[in-house]
N, C-alpha and C positions, 0 to 999 in steps of 0.2 A: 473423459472428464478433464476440464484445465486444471491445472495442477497451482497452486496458491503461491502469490510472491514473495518469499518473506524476508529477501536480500534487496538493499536500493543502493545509490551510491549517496555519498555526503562526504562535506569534506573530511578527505584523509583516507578514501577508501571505502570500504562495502560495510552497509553497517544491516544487524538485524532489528525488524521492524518491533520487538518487543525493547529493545535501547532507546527507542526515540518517543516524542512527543508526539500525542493521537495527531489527526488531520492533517492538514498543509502546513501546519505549526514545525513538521518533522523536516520538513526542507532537504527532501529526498527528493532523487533523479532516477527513472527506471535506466536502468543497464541496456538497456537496446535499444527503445526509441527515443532516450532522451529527453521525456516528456516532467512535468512533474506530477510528482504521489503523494497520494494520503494514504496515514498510516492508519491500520482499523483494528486496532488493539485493545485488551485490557477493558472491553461495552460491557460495563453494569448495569442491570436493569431492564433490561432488553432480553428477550427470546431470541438470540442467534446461536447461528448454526454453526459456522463456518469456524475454522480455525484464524488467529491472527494474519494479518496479511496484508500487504497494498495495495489499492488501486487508483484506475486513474480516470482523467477525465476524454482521453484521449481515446476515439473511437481507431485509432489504427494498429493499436499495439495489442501484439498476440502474446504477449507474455504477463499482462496486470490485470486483473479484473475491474471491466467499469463499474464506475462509483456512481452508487445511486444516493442521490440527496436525503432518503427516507429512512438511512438506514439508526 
């Protein structure tokens, strides 16, 4: 099973995804492909499963989970 992002970078360093602002709002960089993340934190209301995390939109990157627009 992949293991859940929950380090991005921003400026100044590595920040965790429960400090920053949900979505693309969070202005995070994945640490390996460089791509940009949203952050999926903090969903009221909603049935989810998953623990806080980032993903991204980038089909190449093995380390974020892609981001489904449904969620």
């Amino acid at each position: 099973m992949k293991k859940l992002l929950t380090y991005a970078l921003k400026v100044g360093g590595l920040t965790h995804v429960s400090k920053v602002e949900n979505g693309y709002k969070c202005g995070c960089i994945c640490p390996e492909c460089k791509e940009e993340l949203s952050a999926v934190a903090n969903i009221e209301g909603k049935e989810y499963e998953k623990d806080e995390h980032f993903s991204t939109l980038s089909v190449d990157c093995n380390y974020a989970f892609l981001f489904y627009r449904n969620l």
